[in-house]
GUPAKOL-133244 format. One line per 3 residues: number of its first residue (from 1); their letters; for each residue y, x negated, z negated of C-alpha. Coordinates in pm, whole numbers, plus 32768, in hexadecimal, padded with zeros to 4 digits. Layout:
GUPAKOL-133244
NUM) a) Y,X,Z; ...
This chain:
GUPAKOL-133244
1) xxx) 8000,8000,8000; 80E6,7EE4,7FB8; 80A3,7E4A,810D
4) xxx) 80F6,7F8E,81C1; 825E,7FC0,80F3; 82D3,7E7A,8135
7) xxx) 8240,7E81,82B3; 82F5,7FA7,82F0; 8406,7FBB,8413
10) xxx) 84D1,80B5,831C; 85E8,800B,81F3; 8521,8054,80D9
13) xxx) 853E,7FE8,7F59; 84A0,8061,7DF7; 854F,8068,7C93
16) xxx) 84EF,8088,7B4D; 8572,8157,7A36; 8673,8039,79E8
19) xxx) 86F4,8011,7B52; 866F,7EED,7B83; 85BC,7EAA,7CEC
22) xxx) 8441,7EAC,7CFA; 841A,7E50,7E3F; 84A7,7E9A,7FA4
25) xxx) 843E,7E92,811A; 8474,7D65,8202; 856B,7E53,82C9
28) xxx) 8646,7E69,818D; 8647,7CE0,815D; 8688,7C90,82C4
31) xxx) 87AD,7DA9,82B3; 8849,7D00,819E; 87E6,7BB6,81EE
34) xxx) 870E,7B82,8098; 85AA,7ABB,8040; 8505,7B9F,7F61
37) xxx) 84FE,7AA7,7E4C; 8689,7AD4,7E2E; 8673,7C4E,7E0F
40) xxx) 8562,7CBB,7D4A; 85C3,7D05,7BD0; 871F,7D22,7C3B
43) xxx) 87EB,7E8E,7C1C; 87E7,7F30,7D40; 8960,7F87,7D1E
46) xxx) 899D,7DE9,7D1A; 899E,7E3C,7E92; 8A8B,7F51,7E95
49) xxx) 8BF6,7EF7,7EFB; 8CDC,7F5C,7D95; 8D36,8096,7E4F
52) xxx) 8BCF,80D3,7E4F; 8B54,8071,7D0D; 8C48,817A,7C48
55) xxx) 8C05,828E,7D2D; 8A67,8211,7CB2; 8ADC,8217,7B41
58) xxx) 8BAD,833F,7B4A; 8B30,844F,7C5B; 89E2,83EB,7CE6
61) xxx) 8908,8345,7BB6; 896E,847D,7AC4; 8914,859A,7BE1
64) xxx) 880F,84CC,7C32; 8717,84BD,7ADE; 877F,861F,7AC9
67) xxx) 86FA,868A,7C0D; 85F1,8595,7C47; 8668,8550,7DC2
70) xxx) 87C9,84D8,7E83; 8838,84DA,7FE7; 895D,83E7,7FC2
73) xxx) 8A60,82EB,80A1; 8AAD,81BD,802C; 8B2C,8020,80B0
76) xxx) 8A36,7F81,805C; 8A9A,7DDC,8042; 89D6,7CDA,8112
79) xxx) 89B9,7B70,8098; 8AE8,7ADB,8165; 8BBA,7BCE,80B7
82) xxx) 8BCB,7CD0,81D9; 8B7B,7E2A,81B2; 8AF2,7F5A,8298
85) xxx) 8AC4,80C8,824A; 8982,815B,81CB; 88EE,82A7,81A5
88) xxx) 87F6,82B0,8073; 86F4,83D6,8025; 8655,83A3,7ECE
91) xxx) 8546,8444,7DF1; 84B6,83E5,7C8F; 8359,83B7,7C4A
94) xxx) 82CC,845F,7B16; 81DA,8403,79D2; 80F7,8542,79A4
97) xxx) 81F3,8551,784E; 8322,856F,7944; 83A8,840B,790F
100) xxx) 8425,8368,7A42; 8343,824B,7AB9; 83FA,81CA,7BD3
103) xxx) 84F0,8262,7CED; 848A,81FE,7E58; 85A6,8206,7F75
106) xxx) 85BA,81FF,80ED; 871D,8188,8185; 878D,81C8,82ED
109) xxx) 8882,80BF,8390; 89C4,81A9,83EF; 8A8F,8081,84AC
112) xxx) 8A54,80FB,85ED; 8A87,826B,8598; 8BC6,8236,8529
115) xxx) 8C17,8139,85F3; 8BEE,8276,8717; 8C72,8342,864D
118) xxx) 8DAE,8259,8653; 8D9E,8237,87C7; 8DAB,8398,87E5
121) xxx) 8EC8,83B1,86F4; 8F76,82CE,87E5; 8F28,83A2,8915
124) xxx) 8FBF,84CF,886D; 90F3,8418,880E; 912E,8372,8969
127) xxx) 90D0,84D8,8A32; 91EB,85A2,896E; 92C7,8472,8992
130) xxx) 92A7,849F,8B05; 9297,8610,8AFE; 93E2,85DB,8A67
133) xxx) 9482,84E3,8B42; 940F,8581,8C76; 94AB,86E1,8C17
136) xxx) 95E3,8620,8BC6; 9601,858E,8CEE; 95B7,86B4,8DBA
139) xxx) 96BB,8783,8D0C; 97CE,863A,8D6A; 977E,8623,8EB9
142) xxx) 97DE,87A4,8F00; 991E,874B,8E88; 9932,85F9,8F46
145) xxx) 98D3,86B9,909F; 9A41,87A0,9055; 9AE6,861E,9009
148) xxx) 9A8F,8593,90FC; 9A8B,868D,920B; 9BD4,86ED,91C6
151) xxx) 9C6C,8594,91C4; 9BDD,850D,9309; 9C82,8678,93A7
154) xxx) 9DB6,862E,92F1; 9DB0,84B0,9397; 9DD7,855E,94BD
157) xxx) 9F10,85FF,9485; 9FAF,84DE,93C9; 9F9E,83CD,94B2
160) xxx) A104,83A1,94E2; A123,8382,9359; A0D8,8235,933D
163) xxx) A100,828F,9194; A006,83BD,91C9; 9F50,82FA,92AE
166) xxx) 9EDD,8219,9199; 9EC3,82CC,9072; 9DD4,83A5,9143
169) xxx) 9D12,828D,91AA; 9CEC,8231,902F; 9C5D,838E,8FE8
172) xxx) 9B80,837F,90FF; 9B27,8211,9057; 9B0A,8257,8EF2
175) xxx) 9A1C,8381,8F6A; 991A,8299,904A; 98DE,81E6,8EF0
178) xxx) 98DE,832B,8E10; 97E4,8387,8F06; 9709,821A,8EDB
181) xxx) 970F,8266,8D7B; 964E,83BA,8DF8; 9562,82FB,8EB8
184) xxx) 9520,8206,8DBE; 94CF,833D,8CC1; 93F4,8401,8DBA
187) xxx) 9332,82B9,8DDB; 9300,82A8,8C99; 9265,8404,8C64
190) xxx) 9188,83AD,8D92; 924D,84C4,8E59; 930B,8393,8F41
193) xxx) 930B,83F6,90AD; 91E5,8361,9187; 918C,8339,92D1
196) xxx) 9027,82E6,92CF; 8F95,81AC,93EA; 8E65,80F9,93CB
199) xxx) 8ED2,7FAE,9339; 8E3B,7E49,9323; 8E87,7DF6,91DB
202) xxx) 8E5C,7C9C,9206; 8F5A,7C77,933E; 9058,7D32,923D
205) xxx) 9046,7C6F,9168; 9086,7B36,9256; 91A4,7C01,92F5
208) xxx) 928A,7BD3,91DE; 921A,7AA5,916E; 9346,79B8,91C3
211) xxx) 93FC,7AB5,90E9; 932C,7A9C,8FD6; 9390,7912,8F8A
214) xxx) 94F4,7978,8F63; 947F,7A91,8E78; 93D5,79BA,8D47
217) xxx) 94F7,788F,8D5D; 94CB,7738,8DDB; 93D5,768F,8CC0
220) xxx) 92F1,776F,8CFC; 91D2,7735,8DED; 912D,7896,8EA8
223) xxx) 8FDE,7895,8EF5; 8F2A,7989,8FEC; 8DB8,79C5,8FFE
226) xxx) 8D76,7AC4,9129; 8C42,7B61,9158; 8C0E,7BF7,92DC
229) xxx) 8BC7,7D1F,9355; 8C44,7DF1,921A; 8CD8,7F2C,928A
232) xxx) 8D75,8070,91CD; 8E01,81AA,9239; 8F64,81A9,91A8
235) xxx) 90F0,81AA,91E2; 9154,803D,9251; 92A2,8020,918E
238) xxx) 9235,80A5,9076; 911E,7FC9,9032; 920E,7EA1,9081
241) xxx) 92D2,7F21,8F67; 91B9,7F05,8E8B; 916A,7D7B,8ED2
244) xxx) 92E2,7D47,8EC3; 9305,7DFB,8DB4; 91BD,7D4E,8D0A
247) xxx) 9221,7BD6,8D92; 9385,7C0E,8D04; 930D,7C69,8BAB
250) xxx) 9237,7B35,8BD3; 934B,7A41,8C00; 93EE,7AC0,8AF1
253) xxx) 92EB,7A9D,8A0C; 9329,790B,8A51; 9478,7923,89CE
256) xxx) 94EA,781B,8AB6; 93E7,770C,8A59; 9310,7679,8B35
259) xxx) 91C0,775B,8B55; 90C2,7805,8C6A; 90C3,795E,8CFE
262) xxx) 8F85,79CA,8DB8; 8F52,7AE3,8E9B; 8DCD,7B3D,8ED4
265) xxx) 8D58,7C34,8FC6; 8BB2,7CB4,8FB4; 8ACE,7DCF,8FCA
268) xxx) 8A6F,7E46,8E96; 897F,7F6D,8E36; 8A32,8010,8D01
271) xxx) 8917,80AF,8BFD; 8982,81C4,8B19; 898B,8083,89E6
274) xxx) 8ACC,8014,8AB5; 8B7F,8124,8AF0; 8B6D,8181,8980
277) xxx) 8C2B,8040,8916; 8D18,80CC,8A50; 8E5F,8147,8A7B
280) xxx) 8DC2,8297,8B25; 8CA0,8311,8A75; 8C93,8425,8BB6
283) xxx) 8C31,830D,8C89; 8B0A,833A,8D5A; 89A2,8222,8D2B
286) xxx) 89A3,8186,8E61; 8A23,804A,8F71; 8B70,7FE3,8F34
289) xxx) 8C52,7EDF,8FBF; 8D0F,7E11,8EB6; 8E4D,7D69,8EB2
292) xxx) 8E2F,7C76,8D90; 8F9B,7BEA,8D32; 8F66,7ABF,8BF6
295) xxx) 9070,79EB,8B59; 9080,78AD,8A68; 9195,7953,89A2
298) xxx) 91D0,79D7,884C; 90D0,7AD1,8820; 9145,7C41,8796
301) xxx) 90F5,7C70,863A; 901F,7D86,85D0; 911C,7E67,851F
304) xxx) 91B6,7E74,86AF; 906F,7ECE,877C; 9077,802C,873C
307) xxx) 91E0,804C,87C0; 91FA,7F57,891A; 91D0,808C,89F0
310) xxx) 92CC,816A,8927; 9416,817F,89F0; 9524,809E,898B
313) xxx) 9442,8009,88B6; 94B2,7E98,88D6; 94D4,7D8E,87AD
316) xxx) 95EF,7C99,8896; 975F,7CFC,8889; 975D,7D1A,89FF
319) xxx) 95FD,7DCD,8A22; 95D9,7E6E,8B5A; 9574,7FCD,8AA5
322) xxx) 9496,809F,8BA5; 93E2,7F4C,8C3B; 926C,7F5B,8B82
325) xxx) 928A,80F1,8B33; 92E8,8119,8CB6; 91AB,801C,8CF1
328) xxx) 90D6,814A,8C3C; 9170,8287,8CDD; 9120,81E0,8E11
331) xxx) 8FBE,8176,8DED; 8F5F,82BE,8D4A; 900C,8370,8E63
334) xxx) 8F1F,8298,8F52; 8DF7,8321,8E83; 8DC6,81A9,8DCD
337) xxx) 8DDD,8102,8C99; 8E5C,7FDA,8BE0; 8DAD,7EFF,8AD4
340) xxx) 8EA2,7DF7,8A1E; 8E03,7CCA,895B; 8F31,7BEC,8877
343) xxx) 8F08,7B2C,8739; 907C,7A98,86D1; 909F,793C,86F3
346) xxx) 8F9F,7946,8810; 901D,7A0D,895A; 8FA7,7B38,89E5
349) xxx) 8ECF,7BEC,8AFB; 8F07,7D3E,8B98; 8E1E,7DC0,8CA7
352) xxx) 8E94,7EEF,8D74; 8D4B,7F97,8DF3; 8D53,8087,8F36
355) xxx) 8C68,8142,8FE1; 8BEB,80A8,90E2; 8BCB,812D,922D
358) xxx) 8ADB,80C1,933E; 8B6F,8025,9498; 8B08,8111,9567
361) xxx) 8BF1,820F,94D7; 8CFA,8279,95BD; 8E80,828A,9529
364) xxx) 8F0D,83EF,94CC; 8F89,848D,961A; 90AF,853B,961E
367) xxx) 912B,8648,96E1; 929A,85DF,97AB; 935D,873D,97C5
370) xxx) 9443,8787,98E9; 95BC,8780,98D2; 964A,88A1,983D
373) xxx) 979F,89A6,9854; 9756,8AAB,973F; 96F1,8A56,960B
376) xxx) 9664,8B15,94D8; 96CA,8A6F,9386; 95FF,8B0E,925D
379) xxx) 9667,8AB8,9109; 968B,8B6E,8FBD; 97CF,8AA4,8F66
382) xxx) 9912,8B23,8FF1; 99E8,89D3,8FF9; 98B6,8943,90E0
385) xxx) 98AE,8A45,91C5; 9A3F,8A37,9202; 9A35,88DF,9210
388) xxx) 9924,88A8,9316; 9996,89DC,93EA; 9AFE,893C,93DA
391) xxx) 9A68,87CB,9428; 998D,8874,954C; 9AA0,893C,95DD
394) xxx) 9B69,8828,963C; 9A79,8769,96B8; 9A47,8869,97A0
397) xxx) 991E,8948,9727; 9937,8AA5,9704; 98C8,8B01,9586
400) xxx) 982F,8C36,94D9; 97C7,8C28,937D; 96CE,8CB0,927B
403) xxx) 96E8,8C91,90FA; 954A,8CF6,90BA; 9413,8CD9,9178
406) xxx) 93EC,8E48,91A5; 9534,8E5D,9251; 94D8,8D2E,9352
409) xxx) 93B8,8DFF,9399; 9462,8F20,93F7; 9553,8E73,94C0
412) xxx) 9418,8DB7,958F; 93A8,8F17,95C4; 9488,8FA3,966C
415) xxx) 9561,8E70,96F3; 9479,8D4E,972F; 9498,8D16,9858
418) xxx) 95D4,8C99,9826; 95D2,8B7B,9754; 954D,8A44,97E3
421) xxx) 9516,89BF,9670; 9501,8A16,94EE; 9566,8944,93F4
424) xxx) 94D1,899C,92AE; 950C,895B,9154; 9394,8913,909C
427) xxx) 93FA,8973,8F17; 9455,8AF4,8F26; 940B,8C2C,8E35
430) xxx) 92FB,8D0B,8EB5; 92B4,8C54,9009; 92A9,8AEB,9025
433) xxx) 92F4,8A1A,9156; 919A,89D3,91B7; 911B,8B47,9197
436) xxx) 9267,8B9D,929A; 91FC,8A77,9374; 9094,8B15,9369
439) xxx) 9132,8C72,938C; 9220,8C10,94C8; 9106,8B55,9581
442) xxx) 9030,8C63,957E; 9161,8D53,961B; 91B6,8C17,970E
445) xxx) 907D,8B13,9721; 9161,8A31,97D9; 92AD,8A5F,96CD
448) xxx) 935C,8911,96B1; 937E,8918,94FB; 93E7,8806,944A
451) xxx) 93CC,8835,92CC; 94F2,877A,920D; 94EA,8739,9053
454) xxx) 9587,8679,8F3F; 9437,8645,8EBB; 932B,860E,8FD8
457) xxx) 91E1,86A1,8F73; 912F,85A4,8FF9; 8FC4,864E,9047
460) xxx) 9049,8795,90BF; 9113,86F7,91A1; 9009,862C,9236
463) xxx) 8F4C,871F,9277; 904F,87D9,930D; 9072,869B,93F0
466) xxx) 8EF9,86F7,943D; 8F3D,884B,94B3; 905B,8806,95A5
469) xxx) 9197,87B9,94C2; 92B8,8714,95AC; 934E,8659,947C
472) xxx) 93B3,8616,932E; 953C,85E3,9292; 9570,8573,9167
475) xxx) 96A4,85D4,90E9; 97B9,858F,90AC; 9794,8552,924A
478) xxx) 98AD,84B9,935E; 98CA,85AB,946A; 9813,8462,9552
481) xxx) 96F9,8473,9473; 96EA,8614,94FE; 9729,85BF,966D
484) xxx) 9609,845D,9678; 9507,8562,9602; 9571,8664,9708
């Protein structure tokens, strides 16, 4: 019996009366890194943490020898001083007079429980961040598009006021970055806009790599190490962004010494192990392509790890705020995930991990619409709508406009023929962009409809792509950016 208790695969231990141990399994000495020699006659709470050991004394051993059983957490100590969370269930073992012989216990390891637990925690927190961020920016840009539509007509009426002229031209200015801030927040919820390519990761990667030298400073030496043939199915700029972003944050971590930065590029099949020590725990098992970016610097220490992806989140004075939480909308919004490996003093490793997609697959076609003369702007906001039928009219379009989905309907109905395209707001009450889209194509299969937001919703809108959608505009939007589509 002895040989099969300390054999067994389980934490086990027995006490006696006093407390002190009697014996325990090899799994419990190899947990707490213990011969068996330096345990046995010991207390059992001698390997409690102090938090522990009163919460023994005061809650558990009382309520225990009352009950004759306990189902308890503690942190339990290991010989190098660290400690790890335990779950103990307990009984006592009776004389036939009702004395207590001995209690027996089996502990269960909870470090990776609620070290997932965490993770999901995390998940949570960075999902209503960018819940958050992306309905902020959404609700801006409406009130950028009436900005800046109205300023580039006023430009046009102003050009002999040279003073006008350029206090316009800072509006117009000030707006383009108002609206980068946008961008920079939509990326971060993982609602950025994308136009999807299949991409060589590799030959990205290379692209940009002259840049990438100025980046991390001149002591610091960039290394590349490029596997071939790795390919993904994913927005090109935006997955520059992400090694900028990445290399960037790397060359600061030097703080201007001399030091290495490495890019890596492989194939990787991702288990469900990985992706619970991920930044997406929604990530799918299954062949990924990894950008690996690793640096020589100072390490981030470990009261920081939990926040790197939180937005402006940055311990420098001039951080660059949105870089590593824009990193994570992005990836997520590519259906990937990020694992991030530091110790302070040491440097740091962060591999982005895509899907990867097989060469064969073809690029995303897209539909190119026909010029156009009348146009159908639906949107439930009232300064849009005057603002884009005011920005169309004078460039020449004739414009009739709908506040809901219902009402574009109705006016398809009975005067479709007429308008040669739709532009289409995708957040509305009752009806949403894409179910008008859906709604007009099946009036008009060949409808020209270009769906235009403050905060792109990325998978509906791909798969609008898939069923015919001329274009995307992400607002606020130069009247250019209308016409190139059209």
């Amino acid at each position: 019996m002895a040989d099969l208790f300390r054999d067994s695969p389980a934490m086990l231990h027995s006490i006696d009366p006093e407390g002190r141990i009697l014996d325990v399994s090899d799994t419990w000495l190899s947990k707490l890194g213990y011969t068996r020699e330096e345990v046995v006659g010991r207390k059992s709470t001698d390997f409690l943490t102090e938090e522990s050991q009163r919460y023994a004394r005061e809650v558990v051993l009382p309520a225990f020898f009352a009950s004759g059983s306990c189902d308890v957490e503690y942190q339990m100590l290991r010989k190098d001083g660290s400690s790890f969370p335990v779950r103990l269930r307990g009984i006592a073992i009776y004389d036939e007079e009702g004395n207590v012989l001995r209690s027996s216990a089996a502990l269960e390891d909870l470090t990776g429980q609620r070290e997932l637990e965490r993770r999901m925690r995390e998940a949570q927190k960075l999902e209503s961040l960018g819940l958050m961020a992306g309905g902020i920016a959404h609700d801006f840009n409406n009130l950028l598009v009436s900005i800046l539509g109205n300023a580039q007509i006023a430009l046009d009426e102003v050009r002999h006021l040279p003073d006008a002229l350029a206090s316009l031209t800072d509006i117009m200015t000030a707006t383009r970055r108002a609206a980068d801030l946008c961008r920079q927040l939509r990326a971060y919820s993982g609602k950025g806009r994308y136009q999807d390519e299949l991409l060589n990761v590799s030959e990205l990667v290379r692209e940009i790599a002259q840049v990438l030298d100025v980046s991390v400073g001149r002591d610091a030496l960039v290394k590349l190490e490029l596997g071939e043939g790795l390919a993904t199915i994913g927005d090109a700029t935006q997955l520059r962004q992400v090694v900028m972003n990445l290399v960037l944050n790397a060359g600061e971590a030097l703080e201007g010494n001399r030091g290495l930065v490495s890019i890596a590029t492989t194939l990787r099949e991702l288990d469900s192990e990985v992706i619970a020590r991920s930044s997406n725990l929604a990530a799918a098992p299954g062949l990924y392509v990894c950008i690996e970016v690793s640096d020589t610097g100072c390490g981030i220490p470990e009261e920081n790890r939990d926040k790197v992806f939180d937005p402006f989140f940055t311990t420098k004075p001039t951080g660059h705020g949105l870089g590593l939480a824009a990193v994570h909308g992005i990836v997520r919004a590519h259906h990937g995930t990020i694992t991030l490996y530091t110790a302070e003093g040491r440097g740091t490793s962060i591999k982005v991990f895509l899907p990867a997609a097989k060469e064969t697959s073809e690029s995303l076609r897209r539909k190119t619409p026909t010029s156009s003369h009348t146009i159908l702007v639906v949107d439930d906001e009232e300064s849009v709508r005057n603002t884009l039928s005011r920005l169309l009219g004078r460039a020449g379009y004739q414009v009739v406009t709908a506040s809901n989905g219902e009402e574009a309907l109705l006016l398809t109905q009975a005067r479709g023929q007429e308008f040669d395209a739709f532009l289409v707001d995708v957040s509305m009450p009752q009806m949403s962009g894409p179910q008008v889209f859906a709604a007009i194509r099946q009036q008009l299969p060949e409808a020209v409809v270009i769906l235009m937001s403050g905060y792109n919703h990325v998978d509906t809108v791909r798969e609008a792509f898939s069923n015919g959608l001329a274009g995307f505009l992400q607002k606020p939007f130069l009247l250019d950016n209308f016409t190139d589509i059209l």
